[in-house]
C-alpha positions, 0 to 999 in steps of 0.5 A: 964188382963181384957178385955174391956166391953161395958157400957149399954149406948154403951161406951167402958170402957177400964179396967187396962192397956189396950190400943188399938191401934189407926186406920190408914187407908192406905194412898190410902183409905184416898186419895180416900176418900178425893177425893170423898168428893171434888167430892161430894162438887164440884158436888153440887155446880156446879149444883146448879149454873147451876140450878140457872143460867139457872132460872135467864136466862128464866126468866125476873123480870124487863120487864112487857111490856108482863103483860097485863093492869089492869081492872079500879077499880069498 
């Protein structure tokens, strides 16, 4: 039995019969990571509401009673 070897580009060629076996992640450390991923998303998007809220909250693009009058044009 050969075993495998690794090609100069960093592929791995397996040789003959050889198969590995495929990774199964306890279900725990799938869950965990699934988890941190929904934080992770959930996070960014409710801060980035927050952020957004409070910048439409302070600020008012429609009443320019408070911009004073314009200079007459020479």
């Amino acid at each position: 039995m050969e075993p495998p070897r690794v090609n100069p580009v960093g592929l791995l060629e397996r040789t003959g019969d050889w198969t590995p076996s495929p990774r199964r992640f306890p279900l725990w450390l799938r869950v965990g990571a699934a988890l941190l991923l929904v934080l992770f998303f959930a996070v960014t998007l409710l801060s980035g509401a927050a952020s957004l809220g409070r910048y439409c909250l302070t600020t008012d693009g429609t009443d320019t009673r408070a911009i004073p009058a314009a200079a007459p044009a020479r």
